[in-house]
DRENDRENLO-718531 format. One line per field, with one value per atom (N, C-alpha, C): residue number from 1; residue in one letter; x, y, z. Coordinates in nm, 4 decimals, always signed. Layout:
DRENDRENLO-718531
nr [NUM; ...]
rest [A; ...]
X [X; ...]
Y [Y; ...]
Z [Z; ...]
//
This chain:
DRENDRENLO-718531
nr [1; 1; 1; 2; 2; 2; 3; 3; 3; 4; 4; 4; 5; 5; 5; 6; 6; 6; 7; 7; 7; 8; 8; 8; 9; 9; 9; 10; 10; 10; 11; 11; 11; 12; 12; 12; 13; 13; 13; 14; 14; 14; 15; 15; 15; 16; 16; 16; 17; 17; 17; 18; 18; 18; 19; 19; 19; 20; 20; 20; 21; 21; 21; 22; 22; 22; 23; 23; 23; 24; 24; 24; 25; 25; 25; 26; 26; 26; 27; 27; 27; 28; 28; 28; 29; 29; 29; 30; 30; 30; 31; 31; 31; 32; 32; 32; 33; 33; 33; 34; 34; 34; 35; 35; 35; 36; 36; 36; 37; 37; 37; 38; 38; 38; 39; 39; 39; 40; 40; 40; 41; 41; 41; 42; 42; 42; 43; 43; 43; 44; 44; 44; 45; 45; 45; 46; 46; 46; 47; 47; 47; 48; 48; 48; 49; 49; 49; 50; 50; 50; 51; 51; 51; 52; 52; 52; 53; 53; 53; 54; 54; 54; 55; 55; 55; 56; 56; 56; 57; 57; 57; 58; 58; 58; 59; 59; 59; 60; 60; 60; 61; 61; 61; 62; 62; 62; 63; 63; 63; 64; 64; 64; 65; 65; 65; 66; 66; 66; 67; 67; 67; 68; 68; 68; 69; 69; 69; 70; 70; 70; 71; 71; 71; 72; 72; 72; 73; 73; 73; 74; 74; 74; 75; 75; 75; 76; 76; 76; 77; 77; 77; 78; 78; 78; 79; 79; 79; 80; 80; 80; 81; 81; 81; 82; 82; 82; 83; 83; 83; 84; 84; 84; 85; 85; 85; 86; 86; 86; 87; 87; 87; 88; 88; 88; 89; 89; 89; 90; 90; 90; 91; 91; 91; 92; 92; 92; 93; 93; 93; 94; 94; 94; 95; 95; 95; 96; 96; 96; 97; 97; 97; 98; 98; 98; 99; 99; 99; 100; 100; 100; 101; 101; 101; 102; 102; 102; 103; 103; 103; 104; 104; 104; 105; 105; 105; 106; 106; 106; 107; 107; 107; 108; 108; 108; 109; 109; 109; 110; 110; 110; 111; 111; 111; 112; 112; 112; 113; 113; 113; 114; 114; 114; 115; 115; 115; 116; 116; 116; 117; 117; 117; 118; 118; 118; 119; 119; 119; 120; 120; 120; 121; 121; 121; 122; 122; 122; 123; 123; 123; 124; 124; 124; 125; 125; 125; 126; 126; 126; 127; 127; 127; 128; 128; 128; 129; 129; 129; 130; 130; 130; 131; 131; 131; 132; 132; 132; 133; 133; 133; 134; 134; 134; 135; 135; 135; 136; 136; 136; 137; 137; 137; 138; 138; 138; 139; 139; 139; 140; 140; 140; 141; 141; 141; 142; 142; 142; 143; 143; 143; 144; 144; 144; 145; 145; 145; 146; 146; 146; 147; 147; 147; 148; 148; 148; 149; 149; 149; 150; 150; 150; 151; 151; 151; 152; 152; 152; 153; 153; 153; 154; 154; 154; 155; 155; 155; 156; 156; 156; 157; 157; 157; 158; 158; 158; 159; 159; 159; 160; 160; 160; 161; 161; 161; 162; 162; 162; 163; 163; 163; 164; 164; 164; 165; 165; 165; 166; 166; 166; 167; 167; 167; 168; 168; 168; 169; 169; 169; 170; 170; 170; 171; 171; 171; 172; 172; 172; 173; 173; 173; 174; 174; 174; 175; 175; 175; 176; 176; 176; 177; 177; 177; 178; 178; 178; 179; 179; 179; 180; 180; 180; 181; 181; 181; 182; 182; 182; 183; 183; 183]
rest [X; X; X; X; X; X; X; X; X; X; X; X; X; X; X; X; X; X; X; X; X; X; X; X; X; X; X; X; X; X; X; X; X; X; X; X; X; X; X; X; X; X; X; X; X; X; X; X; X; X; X; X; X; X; X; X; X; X; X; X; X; X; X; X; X; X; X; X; X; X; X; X; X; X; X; X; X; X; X; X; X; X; X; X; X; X; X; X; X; X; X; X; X; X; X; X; X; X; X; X; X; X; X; X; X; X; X; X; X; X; X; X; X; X; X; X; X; X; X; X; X; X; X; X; X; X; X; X; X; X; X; X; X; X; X; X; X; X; X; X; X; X; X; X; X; X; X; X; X; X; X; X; X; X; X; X; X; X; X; X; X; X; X; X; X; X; X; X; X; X; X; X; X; X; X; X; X; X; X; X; X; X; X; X; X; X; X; X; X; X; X; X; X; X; X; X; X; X; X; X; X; X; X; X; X; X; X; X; X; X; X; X; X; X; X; X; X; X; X; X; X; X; X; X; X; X; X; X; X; X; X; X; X; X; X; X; X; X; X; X; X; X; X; X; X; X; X; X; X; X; X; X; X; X; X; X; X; X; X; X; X; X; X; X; X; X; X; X; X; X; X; X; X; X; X; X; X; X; X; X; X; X; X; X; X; X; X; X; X; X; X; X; X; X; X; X; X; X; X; X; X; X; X; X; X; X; X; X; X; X; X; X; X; X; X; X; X; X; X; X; X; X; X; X; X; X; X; X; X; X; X; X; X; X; X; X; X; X; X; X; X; X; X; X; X; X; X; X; X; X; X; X; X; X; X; X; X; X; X; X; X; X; X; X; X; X; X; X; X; X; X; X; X; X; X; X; X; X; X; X; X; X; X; X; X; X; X; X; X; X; X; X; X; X; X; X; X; X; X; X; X; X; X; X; X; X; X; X; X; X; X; X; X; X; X; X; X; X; X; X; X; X; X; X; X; X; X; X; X; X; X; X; X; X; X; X; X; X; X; X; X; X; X; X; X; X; X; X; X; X; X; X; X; X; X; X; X; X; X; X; X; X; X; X; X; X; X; X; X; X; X; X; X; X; X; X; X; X; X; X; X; X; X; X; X; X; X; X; X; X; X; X; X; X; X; X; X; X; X; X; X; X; X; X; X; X; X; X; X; X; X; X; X; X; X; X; X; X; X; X; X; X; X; X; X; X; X; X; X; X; X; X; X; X; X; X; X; X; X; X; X; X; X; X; X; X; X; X; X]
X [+27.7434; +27.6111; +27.5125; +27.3997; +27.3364; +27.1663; +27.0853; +26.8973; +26.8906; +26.8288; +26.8206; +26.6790; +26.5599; +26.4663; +26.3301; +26.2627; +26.2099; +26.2333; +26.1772; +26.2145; +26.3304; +26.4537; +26.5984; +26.6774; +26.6168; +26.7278; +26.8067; +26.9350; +27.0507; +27.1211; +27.0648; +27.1674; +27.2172; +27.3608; +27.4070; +27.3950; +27.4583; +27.4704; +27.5720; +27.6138; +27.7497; +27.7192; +27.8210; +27.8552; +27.9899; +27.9903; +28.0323; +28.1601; +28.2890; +28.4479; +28.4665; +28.5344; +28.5690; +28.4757; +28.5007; +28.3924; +28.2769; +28.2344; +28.1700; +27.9924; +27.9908; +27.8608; +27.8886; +27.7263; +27.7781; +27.6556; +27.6444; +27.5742; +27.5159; +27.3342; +27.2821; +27.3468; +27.3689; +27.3986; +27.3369; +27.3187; +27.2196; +27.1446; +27.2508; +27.1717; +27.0767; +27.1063; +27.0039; +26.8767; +26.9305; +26.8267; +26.7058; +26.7197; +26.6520; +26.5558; +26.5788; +26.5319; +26.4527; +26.4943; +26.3988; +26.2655; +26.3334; +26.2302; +26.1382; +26.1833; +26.0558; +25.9886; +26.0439; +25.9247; +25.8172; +25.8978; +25.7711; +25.7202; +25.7469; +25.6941; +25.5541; +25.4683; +25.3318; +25.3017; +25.3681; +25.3324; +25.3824; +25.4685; +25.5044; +25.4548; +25.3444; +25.2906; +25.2168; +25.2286; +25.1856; +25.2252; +25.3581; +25.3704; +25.4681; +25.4313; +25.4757; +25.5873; +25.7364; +25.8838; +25.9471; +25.9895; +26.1154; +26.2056; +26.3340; +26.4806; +26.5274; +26.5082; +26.5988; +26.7126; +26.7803; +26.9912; +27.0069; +26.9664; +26.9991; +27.1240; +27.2341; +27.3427; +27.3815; +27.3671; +27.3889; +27.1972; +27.1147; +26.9875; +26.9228; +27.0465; +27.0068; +26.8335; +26.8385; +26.6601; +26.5708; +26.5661; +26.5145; +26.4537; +26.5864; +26.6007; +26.5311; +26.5731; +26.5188; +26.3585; +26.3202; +26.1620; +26.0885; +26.1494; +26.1050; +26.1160; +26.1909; +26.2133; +26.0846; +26.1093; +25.9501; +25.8098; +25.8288; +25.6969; +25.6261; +25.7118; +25.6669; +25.6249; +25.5551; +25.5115; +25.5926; +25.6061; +25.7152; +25.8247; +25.9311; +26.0303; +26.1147; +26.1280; +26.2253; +26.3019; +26.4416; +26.5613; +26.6499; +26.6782; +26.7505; +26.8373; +26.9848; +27.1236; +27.1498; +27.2511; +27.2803; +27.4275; +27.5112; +27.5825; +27.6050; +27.6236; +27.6434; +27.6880; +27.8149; +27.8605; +27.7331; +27.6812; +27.5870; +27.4317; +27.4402; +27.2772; +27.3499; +27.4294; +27.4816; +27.4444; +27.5086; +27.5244; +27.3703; +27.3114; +27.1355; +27.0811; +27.0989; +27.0676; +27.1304; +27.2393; +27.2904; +27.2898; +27.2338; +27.1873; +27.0558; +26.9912; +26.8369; +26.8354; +26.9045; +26.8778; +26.8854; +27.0244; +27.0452; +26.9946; +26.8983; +26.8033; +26.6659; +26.6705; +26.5487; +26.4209; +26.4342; +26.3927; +26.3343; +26.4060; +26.4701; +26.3056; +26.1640; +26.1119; +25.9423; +26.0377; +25.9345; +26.0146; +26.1206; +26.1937; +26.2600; +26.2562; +26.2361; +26.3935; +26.4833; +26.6557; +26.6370; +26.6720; +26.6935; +26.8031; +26.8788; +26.9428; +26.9488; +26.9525; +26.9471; +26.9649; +27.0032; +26.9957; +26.8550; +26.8571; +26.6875; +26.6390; +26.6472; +26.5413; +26.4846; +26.5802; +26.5387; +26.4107; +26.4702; +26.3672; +26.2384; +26.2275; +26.1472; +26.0117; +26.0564; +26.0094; +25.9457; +26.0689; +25.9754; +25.8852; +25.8689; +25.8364; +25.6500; +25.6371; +25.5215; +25.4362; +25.3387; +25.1808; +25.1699; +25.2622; +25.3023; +25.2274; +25.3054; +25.2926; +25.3004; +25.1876; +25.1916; +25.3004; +25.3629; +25.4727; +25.4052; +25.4297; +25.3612; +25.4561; +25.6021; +25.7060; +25.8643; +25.9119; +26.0396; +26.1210; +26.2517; +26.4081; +26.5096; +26.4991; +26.5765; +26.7260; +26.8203; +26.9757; +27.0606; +26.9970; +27.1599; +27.3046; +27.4102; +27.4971; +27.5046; +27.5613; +27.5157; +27.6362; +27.5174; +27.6028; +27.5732; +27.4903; +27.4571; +27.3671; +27.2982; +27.2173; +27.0757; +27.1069; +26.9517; +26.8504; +26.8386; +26.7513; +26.6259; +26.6799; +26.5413; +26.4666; +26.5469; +26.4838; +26.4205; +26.4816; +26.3938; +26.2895; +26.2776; +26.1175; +26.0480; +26.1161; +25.9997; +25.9322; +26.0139; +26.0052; +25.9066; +25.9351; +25.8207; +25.7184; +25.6851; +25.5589; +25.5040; +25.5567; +25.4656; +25.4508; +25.4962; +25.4969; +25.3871; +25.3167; +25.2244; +25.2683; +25.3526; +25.4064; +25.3932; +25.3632; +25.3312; +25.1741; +25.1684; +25.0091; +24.9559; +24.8371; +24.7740; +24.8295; +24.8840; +24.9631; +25.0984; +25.1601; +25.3205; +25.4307; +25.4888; +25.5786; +25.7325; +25.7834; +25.9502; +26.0112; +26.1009; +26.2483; +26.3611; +26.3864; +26.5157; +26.6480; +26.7535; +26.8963; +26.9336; +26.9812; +27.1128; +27.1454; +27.2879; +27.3894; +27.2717; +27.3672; +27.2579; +27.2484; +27.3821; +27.3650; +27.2877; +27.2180; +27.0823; +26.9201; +26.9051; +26.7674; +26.6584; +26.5604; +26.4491; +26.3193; +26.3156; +26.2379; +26.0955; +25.9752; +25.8574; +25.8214; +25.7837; +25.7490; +25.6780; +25.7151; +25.6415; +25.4904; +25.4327; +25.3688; +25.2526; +25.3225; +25.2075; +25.1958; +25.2914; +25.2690; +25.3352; +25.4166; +25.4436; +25.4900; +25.5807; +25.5973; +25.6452; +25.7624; +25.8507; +25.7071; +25.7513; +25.6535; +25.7454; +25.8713; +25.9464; +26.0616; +26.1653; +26.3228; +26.3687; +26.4948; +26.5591; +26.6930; +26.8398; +26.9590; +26.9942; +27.0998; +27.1927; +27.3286; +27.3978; +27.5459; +27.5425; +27.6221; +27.6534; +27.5519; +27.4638; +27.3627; +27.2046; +27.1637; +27.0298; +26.8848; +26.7796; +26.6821; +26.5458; +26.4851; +26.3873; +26.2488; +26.1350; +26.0279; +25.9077; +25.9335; +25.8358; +25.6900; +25.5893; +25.4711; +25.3420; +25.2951; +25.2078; +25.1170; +25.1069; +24.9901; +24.8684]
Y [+0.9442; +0.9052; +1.0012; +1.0691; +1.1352; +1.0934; +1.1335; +1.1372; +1.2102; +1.1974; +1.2399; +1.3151; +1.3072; +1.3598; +1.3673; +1.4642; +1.4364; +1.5213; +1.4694; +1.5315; +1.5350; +1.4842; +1.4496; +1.5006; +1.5400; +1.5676; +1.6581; +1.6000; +1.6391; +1.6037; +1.5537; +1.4838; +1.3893; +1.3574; +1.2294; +1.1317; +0.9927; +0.8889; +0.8216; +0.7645; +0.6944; +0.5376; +0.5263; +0.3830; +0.3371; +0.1792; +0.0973; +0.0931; +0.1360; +0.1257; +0.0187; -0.0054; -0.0999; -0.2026; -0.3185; -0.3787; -0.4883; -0.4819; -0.5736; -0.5345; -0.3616; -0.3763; -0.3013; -0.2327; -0.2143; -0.0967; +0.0401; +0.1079; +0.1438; +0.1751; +0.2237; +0.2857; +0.3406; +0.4685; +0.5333; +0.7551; +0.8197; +0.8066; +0.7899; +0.7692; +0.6783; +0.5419; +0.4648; +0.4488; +0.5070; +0.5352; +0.6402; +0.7485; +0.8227; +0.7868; +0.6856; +0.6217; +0.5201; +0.4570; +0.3434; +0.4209; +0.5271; +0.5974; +0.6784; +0.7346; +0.7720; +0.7067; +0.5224; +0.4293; +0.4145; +0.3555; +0.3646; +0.4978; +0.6058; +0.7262; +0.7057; +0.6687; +0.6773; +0.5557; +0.4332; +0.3556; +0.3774; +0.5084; +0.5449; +0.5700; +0.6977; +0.7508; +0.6506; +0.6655; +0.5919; +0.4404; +0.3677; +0.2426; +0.2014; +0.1180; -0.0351; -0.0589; -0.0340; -0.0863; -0.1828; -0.2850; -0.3817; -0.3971; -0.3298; -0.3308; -0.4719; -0.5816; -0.7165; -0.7508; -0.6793; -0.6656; -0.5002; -0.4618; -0.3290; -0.2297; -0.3015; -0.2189; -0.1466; -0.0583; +0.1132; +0.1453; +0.1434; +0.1270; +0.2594; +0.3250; +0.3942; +0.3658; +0.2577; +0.2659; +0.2693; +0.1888; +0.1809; +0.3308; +0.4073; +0.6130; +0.6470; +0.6162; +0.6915; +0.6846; +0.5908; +0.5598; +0.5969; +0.6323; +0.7181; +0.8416; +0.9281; +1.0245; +1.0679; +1.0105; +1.0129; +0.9501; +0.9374; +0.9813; +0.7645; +0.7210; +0.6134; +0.6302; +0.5269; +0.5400; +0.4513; +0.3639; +0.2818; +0.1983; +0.1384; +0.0628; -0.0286; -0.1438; -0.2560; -0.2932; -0.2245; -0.2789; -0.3532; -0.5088; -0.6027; -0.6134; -0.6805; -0.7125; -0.8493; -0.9252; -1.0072; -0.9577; -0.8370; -0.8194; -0.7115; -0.7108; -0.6509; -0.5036; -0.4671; -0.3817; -0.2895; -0.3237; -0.2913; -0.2637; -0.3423; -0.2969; -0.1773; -0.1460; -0.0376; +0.0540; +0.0483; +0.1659; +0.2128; +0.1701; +0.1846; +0.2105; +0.2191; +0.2635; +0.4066; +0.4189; +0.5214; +0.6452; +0.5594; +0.6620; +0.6790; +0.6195; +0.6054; +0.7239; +0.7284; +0.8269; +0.9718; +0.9836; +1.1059; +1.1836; +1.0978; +1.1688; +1.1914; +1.1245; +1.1352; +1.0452; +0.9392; +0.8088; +0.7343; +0.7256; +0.6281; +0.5654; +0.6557; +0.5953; +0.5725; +0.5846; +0.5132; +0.3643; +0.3564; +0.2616; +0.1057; +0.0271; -0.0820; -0.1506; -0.1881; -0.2111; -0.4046; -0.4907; -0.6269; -0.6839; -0.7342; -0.8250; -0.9536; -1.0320; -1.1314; -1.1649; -1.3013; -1.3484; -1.3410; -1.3238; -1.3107; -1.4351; -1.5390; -1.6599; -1.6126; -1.6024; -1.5863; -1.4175; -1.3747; -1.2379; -1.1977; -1.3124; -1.3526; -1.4221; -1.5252; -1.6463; -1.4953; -1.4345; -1.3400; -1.2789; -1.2002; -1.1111; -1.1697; -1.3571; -1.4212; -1.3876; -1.3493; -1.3301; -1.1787; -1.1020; -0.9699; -0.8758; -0.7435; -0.5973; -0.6936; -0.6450; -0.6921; -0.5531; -0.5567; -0.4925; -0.4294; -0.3127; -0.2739; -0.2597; -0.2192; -0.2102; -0.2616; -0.3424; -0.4345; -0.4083; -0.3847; -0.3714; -0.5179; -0.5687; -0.7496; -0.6782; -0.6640; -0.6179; -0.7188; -0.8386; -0.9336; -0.9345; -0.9880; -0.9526; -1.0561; -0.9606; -1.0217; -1.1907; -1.2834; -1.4060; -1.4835; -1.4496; -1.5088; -1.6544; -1.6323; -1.7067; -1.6460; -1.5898; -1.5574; -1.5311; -1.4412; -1.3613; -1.4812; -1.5426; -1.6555; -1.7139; -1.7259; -1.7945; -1.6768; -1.5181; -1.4621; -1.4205; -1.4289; -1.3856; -1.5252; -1.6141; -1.7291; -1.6916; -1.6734; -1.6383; -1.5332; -1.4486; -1.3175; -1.3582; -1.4249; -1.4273; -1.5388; -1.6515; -1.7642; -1.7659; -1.6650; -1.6385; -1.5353; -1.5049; -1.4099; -1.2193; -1.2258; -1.0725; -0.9719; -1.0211; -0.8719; -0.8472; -0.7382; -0.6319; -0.6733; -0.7033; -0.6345; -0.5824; -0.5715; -0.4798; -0.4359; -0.4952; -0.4954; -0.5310; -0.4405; -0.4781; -0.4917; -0.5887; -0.6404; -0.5312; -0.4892; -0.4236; -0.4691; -0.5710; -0.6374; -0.5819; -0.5613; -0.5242; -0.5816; -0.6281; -0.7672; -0.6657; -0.8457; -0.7706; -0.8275; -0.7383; -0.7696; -0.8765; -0.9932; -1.1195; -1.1728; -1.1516; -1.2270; -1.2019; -1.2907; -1.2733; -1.3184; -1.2634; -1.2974; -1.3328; -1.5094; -1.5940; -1.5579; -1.5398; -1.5836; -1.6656; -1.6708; -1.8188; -1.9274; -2.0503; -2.1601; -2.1745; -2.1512; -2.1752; -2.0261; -1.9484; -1.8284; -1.7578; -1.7384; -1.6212; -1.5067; -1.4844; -1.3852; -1.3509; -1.2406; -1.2099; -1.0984; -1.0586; -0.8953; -0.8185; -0.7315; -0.5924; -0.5189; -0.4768; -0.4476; -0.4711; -0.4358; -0.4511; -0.3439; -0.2737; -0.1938; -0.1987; -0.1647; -0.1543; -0.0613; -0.0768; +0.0933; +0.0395; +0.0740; +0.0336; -0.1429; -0.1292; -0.3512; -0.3034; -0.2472; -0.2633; -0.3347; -0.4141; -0.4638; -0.4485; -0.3831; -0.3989; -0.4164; -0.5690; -0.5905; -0.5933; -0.5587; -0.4842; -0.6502; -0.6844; -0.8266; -0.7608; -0.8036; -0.7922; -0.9576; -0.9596; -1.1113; -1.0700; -1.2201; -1.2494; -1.2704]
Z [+27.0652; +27.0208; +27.0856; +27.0136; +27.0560; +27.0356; +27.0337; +27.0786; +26.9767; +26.8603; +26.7558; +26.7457; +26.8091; +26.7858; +26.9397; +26.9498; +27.0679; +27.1591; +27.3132; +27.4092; +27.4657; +27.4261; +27.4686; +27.3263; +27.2233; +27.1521; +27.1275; +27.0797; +27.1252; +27.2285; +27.2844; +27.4445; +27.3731; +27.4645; +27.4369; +27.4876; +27.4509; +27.5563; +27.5175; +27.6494; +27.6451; +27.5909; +27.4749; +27.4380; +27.5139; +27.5275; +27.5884; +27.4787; +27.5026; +27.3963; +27.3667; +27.2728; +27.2125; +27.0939; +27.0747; +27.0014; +27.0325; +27.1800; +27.2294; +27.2347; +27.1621; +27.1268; +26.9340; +26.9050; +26.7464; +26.7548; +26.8279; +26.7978; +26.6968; +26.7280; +26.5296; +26.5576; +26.3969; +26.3569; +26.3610; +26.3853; +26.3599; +26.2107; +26.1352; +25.9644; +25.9709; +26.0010; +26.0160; +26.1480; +26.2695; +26.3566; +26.3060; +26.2641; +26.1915; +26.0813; +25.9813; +25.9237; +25.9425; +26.0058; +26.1436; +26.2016; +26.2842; +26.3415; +26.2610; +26.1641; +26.0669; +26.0041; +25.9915; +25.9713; +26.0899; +26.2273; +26.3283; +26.4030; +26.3508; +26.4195; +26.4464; +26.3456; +26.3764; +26.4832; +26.5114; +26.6321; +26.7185; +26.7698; +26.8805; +26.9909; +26.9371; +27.0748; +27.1385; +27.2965; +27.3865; +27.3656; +27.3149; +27.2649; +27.3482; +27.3558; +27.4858; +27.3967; +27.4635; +27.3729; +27.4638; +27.3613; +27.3901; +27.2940; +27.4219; +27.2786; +27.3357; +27.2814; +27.3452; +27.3790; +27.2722; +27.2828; +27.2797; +27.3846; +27.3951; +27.4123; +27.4173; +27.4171; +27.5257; +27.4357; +27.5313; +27.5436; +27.4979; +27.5179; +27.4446; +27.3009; +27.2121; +27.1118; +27.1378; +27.0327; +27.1491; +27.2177; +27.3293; +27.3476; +27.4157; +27.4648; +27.3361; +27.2521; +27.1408; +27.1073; +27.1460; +27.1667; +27.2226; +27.3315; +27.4598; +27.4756; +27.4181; +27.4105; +27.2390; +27.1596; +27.0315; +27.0927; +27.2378; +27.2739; +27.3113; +27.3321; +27.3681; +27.5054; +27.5838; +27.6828; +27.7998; +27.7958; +27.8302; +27.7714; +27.8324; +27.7716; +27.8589; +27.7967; +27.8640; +27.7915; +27.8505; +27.8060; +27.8489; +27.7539; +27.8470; +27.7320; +27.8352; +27.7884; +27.8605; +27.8493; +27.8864; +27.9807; +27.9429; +27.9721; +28.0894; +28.2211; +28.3423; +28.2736; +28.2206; +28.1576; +28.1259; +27.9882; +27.9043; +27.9993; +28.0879; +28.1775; +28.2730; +28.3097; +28.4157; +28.3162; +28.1838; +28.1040; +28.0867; +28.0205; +28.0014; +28.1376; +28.2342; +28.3787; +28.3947; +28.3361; +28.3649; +28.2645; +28.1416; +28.0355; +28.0703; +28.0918; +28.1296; +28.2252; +28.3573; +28.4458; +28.4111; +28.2943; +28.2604; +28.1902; +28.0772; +28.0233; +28.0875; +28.2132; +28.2756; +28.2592; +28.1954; +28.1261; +28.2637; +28.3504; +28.4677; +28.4818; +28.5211; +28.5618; +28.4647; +28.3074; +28.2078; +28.1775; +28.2330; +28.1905; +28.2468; +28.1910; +28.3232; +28.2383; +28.3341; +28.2994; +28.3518; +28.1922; +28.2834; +28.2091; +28.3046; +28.2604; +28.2357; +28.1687; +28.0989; +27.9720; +27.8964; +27.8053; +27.7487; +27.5934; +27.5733; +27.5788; +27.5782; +27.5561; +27.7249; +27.8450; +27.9282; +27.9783; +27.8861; +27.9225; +27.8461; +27.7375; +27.6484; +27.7506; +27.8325; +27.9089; +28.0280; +28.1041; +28.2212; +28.1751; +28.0749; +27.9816; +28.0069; +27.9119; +27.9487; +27.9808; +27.9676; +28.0735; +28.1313; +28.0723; +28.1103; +28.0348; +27.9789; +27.9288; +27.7985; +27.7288; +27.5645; +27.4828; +27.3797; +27.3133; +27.1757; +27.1371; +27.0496; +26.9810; +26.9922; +26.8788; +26.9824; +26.8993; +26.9684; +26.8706; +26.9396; +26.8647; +26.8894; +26.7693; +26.7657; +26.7165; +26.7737; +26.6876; +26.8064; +26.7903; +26.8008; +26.7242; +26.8232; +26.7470; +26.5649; +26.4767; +26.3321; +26.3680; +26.2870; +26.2561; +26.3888; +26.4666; +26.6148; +26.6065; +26.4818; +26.4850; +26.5983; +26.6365; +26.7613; +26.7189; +26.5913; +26.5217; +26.4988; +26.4332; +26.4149; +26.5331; +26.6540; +26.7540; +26.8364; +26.8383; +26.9139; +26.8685; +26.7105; +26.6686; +26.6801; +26.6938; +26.7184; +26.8555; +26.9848; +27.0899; +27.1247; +27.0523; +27.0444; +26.9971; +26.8741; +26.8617; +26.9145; +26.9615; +26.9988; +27.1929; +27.2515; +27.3884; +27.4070; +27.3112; +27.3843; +27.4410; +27.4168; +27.4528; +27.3494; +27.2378; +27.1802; +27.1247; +27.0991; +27.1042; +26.9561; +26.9516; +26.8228; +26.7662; +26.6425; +26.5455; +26.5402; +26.6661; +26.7016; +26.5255; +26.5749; +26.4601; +26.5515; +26.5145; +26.5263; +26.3959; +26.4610; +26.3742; +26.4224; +26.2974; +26.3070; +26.2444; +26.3225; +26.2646; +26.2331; +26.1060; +26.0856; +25.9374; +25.9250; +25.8490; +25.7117; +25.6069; +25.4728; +25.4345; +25.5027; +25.4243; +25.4610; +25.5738; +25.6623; +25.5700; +25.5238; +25.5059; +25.6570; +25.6503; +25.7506; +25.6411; +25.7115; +25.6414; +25.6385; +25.5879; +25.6832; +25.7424; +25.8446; +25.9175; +25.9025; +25.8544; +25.7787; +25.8587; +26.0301; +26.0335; +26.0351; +25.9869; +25.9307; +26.0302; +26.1413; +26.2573; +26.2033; +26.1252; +26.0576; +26.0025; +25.8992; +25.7957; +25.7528; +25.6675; +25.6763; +25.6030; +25.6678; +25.6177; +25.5381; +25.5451; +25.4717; +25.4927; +25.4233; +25.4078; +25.3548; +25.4289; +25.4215; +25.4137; +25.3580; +25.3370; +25.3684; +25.4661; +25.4326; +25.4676; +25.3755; +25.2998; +25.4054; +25.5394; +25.5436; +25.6685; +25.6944; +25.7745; +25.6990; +25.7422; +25.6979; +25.7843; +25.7772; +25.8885; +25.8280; +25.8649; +25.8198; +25.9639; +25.9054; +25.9436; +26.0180; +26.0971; +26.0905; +26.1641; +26.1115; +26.1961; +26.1587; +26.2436; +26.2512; +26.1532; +26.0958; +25.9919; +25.9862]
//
């Protein structure tokens, strides 16, 4: 896996073997990122299920200003620490571990978020509860947009009580990523 654009590109970073995470792809990272290119510069990032902490790096490296990447999994936060350092990230970048409802809750009364990466694992069910989480906790900015990963069979509802709403929807082959920003 490599940094597709930016001040790191071309470097790589190490993914975690086997199937316990589900890296973007460059096809679809690229595509992602040429939707939020223009809310990048200087933009406050949260990747929530960060993985290996590829969107996250990748945000940062297109010129974001800071980033918090949390995992739930010990494994997966070493790795993003250790990719983080190698691209030189280490000290735009803040590494937590936790479950998200829990890093949702620290998060609270904090750094408002101008663009957040939701890629729970597909079929988790989480997706709905962490955009509830995001938007009714106060953590994200004026004009923040959520980019959600899921599989295509997932639709993302709008929210019955009007906090927010897809901006767009995107496919690429059994990948799905829809665009949420508040109403």
């Amino acid at each position: 896996m490599r940094i597709i654009a930016g001040s790191a590109r071309g470097q790589t970073i190490e993914t975690l073997k086997g199937t316990g995470t589900r890296p973007t792809t460059d096809r679809v990272r690229e595509s992602v990122f040429s939707i939020l290119q223009p809310r990048l510069q200087e933009a406050r990032v949260l990747d929530l299920f960060a993985g290996s902490g590829v969107m996250g790096l990748e945000a940062l490296s297109r010129g974001a200003a800071r980033a918090v990447l949390a995992d739930r999994s010990p494994a997966c936060v070493r790795l993003i620490r250790k990719n983080a350092d190698r691209l030189g990230f280490a000290g735009r970048c803040t590494v937590v571990r936790g479950d998200y409802r829990t890093v949702i809750r620290k998060l609270q009364g904090g750094a408002r978020f101008d663009v957040v990466f939701l890629d729970p694992p597909y079929g988790s069910g989480a997706l709905p509860e962490a955009l509830d989480g995001l938007f009714s906790r106060g953590i994200l900015a004026e004009g923040a947009v959520v980019a959600c990963e899921h599989g295509v069979d997932t639709v993302i509802e709008d929210d019955a009580q009007t906090r927010y709403a897809a901006c767009d929807r995107r496919r690429y082959g059994s990948t799905g990523y829809t665009f949420v920003t508040a109403r």
